[in-house]
N, CA and C atoms as an extended XYZ file, in Angstrom:
378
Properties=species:S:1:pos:R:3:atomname:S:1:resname:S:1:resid:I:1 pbc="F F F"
N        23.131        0.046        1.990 N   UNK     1
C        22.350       -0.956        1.308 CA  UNK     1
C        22.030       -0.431       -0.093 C   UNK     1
N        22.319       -1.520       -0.960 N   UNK     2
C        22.029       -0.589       -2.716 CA  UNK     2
C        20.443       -0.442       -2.923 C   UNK     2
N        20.036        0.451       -3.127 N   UNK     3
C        19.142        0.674       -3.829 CA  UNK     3
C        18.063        0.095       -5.053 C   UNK     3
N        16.693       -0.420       -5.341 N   UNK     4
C        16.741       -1.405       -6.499 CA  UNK     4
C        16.538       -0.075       -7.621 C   UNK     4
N        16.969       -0.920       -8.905 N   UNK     5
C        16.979        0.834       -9.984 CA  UNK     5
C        15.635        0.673      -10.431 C   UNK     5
N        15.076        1.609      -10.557 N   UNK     6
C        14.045        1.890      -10.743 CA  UNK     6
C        13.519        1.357      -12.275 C   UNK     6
N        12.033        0.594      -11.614 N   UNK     7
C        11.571        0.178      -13.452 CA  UNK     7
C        11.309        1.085      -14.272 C   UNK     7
N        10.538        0.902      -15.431 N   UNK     8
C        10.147        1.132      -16.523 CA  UNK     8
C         8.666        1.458      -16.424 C   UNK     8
N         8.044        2.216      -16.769 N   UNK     9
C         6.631        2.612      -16.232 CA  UNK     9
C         5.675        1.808      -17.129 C   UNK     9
N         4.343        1.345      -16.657 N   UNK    10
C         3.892        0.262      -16.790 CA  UNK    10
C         2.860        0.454      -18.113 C   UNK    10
N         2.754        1.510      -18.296 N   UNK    11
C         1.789        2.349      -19.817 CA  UNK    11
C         2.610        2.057      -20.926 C   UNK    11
N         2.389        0.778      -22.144 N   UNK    12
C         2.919        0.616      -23.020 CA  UNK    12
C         3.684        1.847      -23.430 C   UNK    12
N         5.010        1.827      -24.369 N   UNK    13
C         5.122        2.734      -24.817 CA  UNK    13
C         6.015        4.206      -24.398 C   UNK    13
N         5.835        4.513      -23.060 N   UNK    14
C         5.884        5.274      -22.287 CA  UNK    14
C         7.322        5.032      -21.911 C   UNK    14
N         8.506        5.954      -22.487 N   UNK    15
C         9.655        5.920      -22.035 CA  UNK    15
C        10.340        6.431      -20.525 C   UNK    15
N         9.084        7.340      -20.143 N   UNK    16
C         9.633        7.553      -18.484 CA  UNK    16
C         9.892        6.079      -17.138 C   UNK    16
N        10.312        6.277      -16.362 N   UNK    17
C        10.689        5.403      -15.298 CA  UNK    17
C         9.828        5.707      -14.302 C   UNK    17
N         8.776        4.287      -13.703 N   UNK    18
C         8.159        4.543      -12.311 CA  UNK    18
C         8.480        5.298      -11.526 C   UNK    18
N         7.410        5.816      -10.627 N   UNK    19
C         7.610        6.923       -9.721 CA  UNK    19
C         7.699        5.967       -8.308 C   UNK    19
N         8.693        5.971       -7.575 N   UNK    20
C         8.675        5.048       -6.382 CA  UNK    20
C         7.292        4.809       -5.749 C   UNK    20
N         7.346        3.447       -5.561 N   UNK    21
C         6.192        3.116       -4.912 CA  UNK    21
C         5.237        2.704       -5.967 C   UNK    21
N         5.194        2.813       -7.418 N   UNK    22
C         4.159        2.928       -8.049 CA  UNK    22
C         4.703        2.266       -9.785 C   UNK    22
N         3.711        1.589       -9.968 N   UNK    23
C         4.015        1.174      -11.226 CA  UNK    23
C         4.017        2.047      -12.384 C   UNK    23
N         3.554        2.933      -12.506 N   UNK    24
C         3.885        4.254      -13.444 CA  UNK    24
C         4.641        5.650      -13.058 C   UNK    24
N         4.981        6.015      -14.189 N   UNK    25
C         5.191        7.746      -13.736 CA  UNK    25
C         4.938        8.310      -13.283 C   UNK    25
N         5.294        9.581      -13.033 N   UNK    26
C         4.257       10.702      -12.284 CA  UNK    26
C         3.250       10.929      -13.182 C   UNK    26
N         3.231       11.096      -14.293 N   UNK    27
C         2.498       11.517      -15.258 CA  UNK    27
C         1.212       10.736      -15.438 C   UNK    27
N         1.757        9.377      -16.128 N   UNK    28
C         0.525        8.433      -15.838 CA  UNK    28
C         0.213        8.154      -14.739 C   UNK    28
N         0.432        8.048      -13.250 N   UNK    29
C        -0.086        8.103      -12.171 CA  UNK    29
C        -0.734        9.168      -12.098 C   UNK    29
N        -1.066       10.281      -12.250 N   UNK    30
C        -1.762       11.523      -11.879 CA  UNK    30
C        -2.468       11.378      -12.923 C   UNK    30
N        -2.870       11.213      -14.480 N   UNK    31
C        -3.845       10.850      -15.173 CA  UNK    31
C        -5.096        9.659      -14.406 C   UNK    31
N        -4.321        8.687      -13.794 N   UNK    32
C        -5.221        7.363      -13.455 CA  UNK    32
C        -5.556        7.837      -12.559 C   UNK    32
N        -5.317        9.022      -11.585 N   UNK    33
C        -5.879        9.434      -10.257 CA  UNK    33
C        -7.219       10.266      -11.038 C   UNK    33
N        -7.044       10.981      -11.505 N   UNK    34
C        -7.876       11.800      -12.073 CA  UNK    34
C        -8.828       10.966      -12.853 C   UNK    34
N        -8.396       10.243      -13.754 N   UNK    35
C        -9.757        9.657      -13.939 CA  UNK    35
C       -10.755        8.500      -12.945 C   UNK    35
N        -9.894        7.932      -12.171 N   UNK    36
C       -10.749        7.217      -11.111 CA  UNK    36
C       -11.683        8.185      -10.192 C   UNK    36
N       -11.087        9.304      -10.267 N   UNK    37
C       -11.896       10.705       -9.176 CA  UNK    37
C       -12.944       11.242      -10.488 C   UNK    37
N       -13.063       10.731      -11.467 N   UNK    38
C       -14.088       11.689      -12.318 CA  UNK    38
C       -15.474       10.932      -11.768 C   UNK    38
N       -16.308       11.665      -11.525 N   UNK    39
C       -17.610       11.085      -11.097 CA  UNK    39
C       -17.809       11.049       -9.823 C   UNK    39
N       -16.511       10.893       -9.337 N   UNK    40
C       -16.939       11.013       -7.612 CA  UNK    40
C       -17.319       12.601       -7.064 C   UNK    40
N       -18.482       12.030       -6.251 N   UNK    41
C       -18.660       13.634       -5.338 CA  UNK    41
C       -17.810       14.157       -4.493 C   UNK    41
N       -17.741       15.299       -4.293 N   UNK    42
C       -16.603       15.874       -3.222 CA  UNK    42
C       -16.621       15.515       -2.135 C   UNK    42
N       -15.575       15.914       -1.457 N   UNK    43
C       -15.703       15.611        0.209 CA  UNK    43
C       -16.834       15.866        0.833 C   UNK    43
N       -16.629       17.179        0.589 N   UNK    44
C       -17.911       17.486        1.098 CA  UNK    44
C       -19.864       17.574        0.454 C   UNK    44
N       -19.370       16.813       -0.399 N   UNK    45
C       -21.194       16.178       -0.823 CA  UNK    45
C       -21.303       15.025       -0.327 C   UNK    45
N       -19.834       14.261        0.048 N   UNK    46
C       -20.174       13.027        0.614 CA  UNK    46
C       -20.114       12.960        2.168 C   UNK    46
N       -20.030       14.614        2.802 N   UNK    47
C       -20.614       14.763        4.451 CA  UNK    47
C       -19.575       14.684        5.275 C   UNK    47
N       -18.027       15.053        4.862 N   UNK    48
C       -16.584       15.371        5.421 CA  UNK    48
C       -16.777       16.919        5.284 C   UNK    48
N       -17.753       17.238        5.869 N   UNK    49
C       -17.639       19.069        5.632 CA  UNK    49
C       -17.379       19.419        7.121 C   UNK    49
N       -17.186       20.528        7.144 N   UNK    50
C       -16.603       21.762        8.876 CA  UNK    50
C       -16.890       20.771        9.671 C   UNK    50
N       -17.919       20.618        9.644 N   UNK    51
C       -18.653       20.137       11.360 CA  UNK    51
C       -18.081       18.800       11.382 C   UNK    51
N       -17.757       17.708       10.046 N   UNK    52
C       -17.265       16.303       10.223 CA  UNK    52
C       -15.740       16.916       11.138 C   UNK    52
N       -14.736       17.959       10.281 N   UNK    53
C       -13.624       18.055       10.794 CA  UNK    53
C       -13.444       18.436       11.789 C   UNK    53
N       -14.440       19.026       12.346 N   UNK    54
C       -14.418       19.556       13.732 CA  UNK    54
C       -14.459       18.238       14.593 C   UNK    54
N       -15.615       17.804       14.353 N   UNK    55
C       -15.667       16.225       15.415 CA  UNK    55
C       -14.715       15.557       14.839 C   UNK    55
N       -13.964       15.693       14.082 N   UNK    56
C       -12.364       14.677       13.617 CA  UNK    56
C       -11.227       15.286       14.818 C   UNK    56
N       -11.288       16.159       14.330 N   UNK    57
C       -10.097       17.242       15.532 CA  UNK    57
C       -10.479       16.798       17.046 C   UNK    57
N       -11.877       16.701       17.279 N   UNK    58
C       -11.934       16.508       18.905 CA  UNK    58
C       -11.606       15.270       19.281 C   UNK    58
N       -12.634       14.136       18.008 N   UNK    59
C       -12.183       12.517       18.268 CA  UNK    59
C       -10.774       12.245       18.455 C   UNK    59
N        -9.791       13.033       17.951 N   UNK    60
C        -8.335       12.519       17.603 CA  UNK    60
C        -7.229       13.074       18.749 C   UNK    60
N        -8.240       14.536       19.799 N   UNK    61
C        -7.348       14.813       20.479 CA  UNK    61
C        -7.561       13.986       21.510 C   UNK    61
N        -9.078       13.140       21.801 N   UNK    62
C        -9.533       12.616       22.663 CA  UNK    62
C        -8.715       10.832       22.553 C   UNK    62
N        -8.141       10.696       21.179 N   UNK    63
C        -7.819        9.711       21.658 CA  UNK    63
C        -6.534        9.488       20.266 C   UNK    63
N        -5.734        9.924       21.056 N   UNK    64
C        -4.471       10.242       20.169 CA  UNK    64
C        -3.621        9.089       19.539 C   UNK    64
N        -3.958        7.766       19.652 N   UNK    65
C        -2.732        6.877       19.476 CA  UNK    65
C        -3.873        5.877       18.989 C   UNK    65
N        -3.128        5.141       17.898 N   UNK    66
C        -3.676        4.169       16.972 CA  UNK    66
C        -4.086        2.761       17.917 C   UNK    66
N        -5.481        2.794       17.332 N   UNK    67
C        -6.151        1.578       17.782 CA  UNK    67
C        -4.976        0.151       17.881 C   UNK    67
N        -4.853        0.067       16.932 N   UNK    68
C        -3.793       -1.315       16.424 CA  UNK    68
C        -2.921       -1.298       16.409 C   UNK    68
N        -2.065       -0.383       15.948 N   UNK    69
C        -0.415       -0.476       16.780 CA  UNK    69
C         0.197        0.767       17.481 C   UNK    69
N        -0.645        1.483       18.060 N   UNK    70
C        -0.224        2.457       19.520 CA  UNK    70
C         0.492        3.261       18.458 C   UNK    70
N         1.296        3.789       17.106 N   UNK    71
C         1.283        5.222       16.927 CA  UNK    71
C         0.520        5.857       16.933 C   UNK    71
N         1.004        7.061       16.932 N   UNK    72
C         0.012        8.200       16.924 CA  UNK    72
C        -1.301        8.426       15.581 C   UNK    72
N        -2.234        8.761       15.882 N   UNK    73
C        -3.291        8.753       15.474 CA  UNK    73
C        -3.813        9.784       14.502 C   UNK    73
N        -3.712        9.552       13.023 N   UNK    74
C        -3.785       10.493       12.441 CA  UNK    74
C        -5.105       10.487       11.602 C   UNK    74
N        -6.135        9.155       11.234 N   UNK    75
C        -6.899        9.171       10.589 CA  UNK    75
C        -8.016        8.474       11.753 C   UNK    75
N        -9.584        8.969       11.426 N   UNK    76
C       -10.361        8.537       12.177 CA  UNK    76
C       -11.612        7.828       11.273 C   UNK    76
N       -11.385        6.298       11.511 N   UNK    77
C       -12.149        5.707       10.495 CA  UNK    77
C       -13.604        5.020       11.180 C   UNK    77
N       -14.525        5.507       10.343 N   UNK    78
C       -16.011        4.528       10.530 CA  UNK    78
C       -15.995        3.170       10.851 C   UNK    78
N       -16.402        2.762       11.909 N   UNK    79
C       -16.325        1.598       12.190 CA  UNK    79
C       -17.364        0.877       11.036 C   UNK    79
N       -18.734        1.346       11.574 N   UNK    80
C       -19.819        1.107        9.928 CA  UNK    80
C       -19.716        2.290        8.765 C   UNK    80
N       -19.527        2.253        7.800 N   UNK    81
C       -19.217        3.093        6.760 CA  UNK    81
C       -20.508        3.898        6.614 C   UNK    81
N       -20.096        5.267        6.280 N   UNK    82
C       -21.614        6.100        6.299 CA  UNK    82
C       -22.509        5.038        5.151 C   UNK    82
N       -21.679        5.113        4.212 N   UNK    83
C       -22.671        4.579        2.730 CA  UNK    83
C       -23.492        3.142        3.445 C   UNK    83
N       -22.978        2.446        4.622 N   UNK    84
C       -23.927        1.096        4.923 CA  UNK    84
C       -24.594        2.151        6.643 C   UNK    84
N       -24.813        2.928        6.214 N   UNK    85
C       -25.977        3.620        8.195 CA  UNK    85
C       -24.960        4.067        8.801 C   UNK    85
N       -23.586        4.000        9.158 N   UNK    86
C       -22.930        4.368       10.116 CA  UNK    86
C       -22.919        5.747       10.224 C   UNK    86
N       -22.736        6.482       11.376 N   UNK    87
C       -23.073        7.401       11.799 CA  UNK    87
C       -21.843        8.106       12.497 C   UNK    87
N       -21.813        9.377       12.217 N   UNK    88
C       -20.731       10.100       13.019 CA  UNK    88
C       -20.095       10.097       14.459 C   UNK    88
N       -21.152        9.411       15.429 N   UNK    89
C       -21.380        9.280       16.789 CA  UNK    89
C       -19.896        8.261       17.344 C   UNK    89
N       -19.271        9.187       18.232 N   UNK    90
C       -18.098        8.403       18.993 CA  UNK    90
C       -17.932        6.753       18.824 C   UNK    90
N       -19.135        6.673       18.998 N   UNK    91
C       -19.113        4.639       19.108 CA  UNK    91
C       -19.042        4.232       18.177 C   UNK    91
N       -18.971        5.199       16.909 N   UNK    92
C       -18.907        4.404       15.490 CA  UNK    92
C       -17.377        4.995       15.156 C   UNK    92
N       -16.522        5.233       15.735 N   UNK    93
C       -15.066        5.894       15.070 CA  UNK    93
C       -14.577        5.185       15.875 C   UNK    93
N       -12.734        5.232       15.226 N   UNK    94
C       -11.583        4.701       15.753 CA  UNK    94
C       -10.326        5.195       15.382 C   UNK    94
N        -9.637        5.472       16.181 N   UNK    95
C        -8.495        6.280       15.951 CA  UNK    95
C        -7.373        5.534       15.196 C   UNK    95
N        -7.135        5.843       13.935 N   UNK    96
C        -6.118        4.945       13.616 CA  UNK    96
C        -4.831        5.630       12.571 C   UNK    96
N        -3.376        5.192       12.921 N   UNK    97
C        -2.636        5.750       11.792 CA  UNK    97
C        -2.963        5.521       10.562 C   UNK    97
N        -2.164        6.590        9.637 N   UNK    98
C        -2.129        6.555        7.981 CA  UNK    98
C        -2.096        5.178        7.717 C   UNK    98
N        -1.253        4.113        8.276 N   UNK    99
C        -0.630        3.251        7.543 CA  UNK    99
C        -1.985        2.091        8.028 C   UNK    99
N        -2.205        1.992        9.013 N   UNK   100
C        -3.227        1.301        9.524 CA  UNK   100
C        -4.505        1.204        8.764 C   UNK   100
N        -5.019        3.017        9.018 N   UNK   101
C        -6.522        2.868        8.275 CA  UNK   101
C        -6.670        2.989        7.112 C   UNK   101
N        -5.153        2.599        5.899 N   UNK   102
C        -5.536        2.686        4.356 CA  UNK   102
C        -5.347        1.155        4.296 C   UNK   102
N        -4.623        0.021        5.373 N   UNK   103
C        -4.660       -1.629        5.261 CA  UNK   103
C        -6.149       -1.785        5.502 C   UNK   103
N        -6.864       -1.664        6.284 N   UNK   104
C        -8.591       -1.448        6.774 CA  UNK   104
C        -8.743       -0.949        5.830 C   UNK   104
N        -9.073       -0.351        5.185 N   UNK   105
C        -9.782        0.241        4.037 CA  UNK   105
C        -9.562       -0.714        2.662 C   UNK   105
N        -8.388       -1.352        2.438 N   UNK   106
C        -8.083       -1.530        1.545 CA  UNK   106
C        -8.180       -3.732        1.352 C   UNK   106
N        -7.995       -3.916        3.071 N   UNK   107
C        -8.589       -5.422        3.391 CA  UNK   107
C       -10.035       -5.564        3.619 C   UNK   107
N       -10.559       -4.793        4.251 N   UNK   108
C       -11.877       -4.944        4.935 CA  UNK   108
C       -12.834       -4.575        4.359 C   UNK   108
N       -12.461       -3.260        3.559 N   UNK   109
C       -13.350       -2.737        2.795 CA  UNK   109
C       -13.985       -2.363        1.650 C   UNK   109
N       -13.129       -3.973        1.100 N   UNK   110
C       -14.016       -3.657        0.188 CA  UNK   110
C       -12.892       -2.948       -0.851 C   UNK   110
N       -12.060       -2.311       -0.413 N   UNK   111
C       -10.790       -1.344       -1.250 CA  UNK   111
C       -10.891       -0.324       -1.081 C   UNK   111
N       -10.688        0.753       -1.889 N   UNK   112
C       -10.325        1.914       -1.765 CA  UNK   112
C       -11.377        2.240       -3.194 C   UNK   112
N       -12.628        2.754       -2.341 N   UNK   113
C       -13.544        2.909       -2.942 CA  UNK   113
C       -14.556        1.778       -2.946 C   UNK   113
N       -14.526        1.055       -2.795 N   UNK   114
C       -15.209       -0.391       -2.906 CA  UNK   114
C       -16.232       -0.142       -2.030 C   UNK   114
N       -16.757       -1.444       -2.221 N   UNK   115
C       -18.271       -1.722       -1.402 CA  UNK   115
C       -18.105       -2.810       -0.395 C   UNK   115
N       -17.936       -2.620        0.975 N   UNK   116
C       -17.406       -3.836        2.038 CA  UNK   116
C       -18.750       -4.121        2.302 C   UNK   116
N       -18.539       -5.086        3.209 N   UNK   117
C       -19.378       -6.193        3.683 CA  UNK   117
C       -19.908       -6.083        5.726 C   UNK   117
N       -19.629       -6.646        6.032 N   UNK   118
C       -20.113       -6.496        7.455 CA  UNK   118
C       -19.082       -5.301        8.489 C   UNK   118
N       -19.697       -5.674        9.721 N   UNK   119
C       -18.582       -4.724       10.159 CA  UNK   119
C       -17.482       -4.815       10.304 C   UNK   119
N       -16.458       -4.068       10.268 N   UNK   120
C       -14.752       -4.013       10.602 CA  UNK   120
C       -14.309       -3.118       11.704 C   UNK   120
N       -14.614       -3.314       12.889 N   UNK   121
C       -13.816       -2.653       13.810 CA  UNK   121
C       -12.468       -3.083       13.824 C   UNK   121
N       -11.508       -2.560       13.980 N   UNK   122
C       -10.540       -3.168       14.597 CA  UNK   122
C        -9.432       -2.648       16.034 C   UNK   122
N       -11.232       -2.578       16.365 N   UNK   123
C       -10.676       -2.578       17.874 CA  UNK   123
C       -11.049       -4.229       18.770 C   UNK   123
N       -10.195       -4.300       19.828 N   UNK   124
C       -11.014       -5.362       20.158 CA  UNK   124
C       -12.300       -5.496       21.142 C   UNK   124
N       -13.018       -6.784       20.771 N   UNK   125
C       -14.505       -6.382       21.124 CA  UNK   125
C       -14.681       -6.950       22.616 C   UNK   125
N       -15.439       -6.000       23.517 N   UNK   126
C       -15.489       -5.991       25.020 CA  UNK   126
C       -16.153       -7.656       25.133 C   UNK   126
């Protein structure tokens, strides 16, 4: 199957070619990462420190396969987001793949970084 050729990167001016997947270069893509991350607190000021990864490691061996489409389970997302009360506690997580919990994050919540709205489990409800 041919391949599509790769565009033109999206920063006026800028003679390099998009980096797959992405409307700019590597170059200007790793500038726009960096400045969207200026101001944000670290992982761990925002409470992903040892003890979160530890209860990540146990939640994930305890329940290995994605809520929503049965792969394997690589990210474990807040059902209520810490920033709206949610809490570390089993009943507030859900096991979900890469590809899964960045669509949830990125439909439900508001985006990637954003400010969501009510709850988003997407498990289904008893």
């Amino acid at each position: 199957m041919p391949t599509r050729p790769a565009r033109a990167c999206a920063v006026a001016g800028c003679p390099n070619k998009a980096a797959p997947g992405s409307s700019r270069c590597v170059e200007h893509a790793r500038a726009r990462k960096r400045e969207s991350d200026r101001g944000r607190p670290s992982a761990a000021a925002r409470g992903y420190d040892r003890k979160w990864r530890m209860n990540r490691a146990r939640f994930l061996k305890a329940h290995p396969t994605c809520v929503v489409c049965g792969k394997p389970a690589t990210d474990v997302d807040h059902i209520i987001p810490r920033r709206e009360g949610g809490t570390d506690q089993w009943h507030n997580l859900q096991a979900l793949c890469h590809e899964c919990h960045s669509s949830k994050t990125a439909r439900l919540d508001g985006g990637f970084g954003g400010r969501g709205g009510a709850v988003k489990s997407l498990t289904p409800s008893a």
